[in-house]
C-alpha positions, 0 to 999 in steps of 0.5 A: 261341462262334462258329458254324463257318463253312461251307467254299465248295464247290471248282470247278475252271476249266479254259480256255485263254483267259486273259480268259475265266477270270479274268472268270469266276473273279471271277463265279464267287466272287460266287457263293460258290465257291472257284475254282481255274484251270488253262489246260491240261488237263496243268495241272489234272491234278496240281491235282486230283489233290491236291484232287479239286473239288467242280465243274468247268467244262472247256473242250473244246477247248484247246491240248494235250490236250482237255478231255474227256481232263480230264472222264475223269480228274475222273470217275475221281476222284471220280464225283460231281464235277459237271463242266461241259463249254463249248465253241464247237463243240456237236455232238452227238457231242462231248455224248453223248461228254462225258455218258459220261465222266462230264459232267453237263452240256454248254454252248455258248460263250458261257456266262455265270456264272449258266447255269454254276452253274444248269447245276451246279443250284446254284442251286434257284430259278434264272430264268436262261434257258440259252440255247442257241447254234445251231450252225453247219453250217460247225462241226459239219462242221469238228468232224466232219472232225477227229474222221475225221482223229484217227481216221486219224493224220491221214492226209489220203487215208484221212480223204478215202476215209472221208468220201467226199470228193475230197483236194483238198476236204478239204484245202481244208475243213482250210485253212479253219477255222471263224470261232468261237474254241473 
């Protein structure tokens, strides 16, 4: 008689870049994970809905909805899904938000296979460094500026009355994005 086999656990990848996943998905499965992908949050949602992962790693910020909107819903889902959020604009603002709705840990792009799954503690003896990726003035400010906006329905006058800032500055800040893909 054969010993039964055990099950991989399920992680959900959620990114809109292509390459990105697919190298990942690949690493990932090295590691003995059953992968699922999705490239936008509106994509995840029914996959988890119909099989609520066991591990999640969600991009922040990707076309259509973000990915804290997913965090939110996984969460809601099943509350111990351990969900980490990648991003290429860390602040803290967007970690502590990420922390509340339910991420159990918050990464900087970029973020290899083993500071993934060591950021799950999948892995109980781990040597992989999770290096943390300074973050640049230009993207926190670029983050923070959004942030305003979104507040204000993207009215430029009153996100430029809210940060004290002359309209024609900020409409020069918002016609100049930061140089890191996210």
């Amino acid at each position: 008689m054969t010993e039964p086999q055990e099950e991989s656990a399920s992680l959900l990848l959620v990114d809109d870049d292509i390459t990105f996943c697919s190298v990942l998905k690949h690493a990932l499965e090295k590691r003995g994970l059953c992968v699922s992908v999705a490239h936008s949050v509106e994509e995840a949602i029914p996959m988890a809905e119909a099989n609520p992962p066991e591990f999640a790693v969600v991009d922040l910020k990707m076309g259509g909805a973000p990915g804290l909107a997913l965090v939110n819903v996984l969460h809601r889902l099943d509350p111990n899904t351990l969900i980490v959020v990648l991003t290429g604009y860390a602040s803290i603002a967007t970690a502590v938000e990420a922390i509340k709705l339910g991420a159990t840990q918050y990464l900087a792009k970029p973020a290899n296979a083993d500071e993934i799954v060591a950021a799950f503690g999948h892995i109980a003896n781990s040597d992989t460094p999770i290096k943390a990726q300074p973050t640049q003035i230009e993207d926190l400010e670029w983050e923070h500026i959004q942030r305003v906006l979104h507040e204000h329905d993207d009215n430029i006058s009153a996100t430029a009355r809210a940060l004290k800032m002359h309209r024609r500055t900020l409409q020069r800040k918002l016609a100049k994005p930061p140089s890191r893909s996210g």
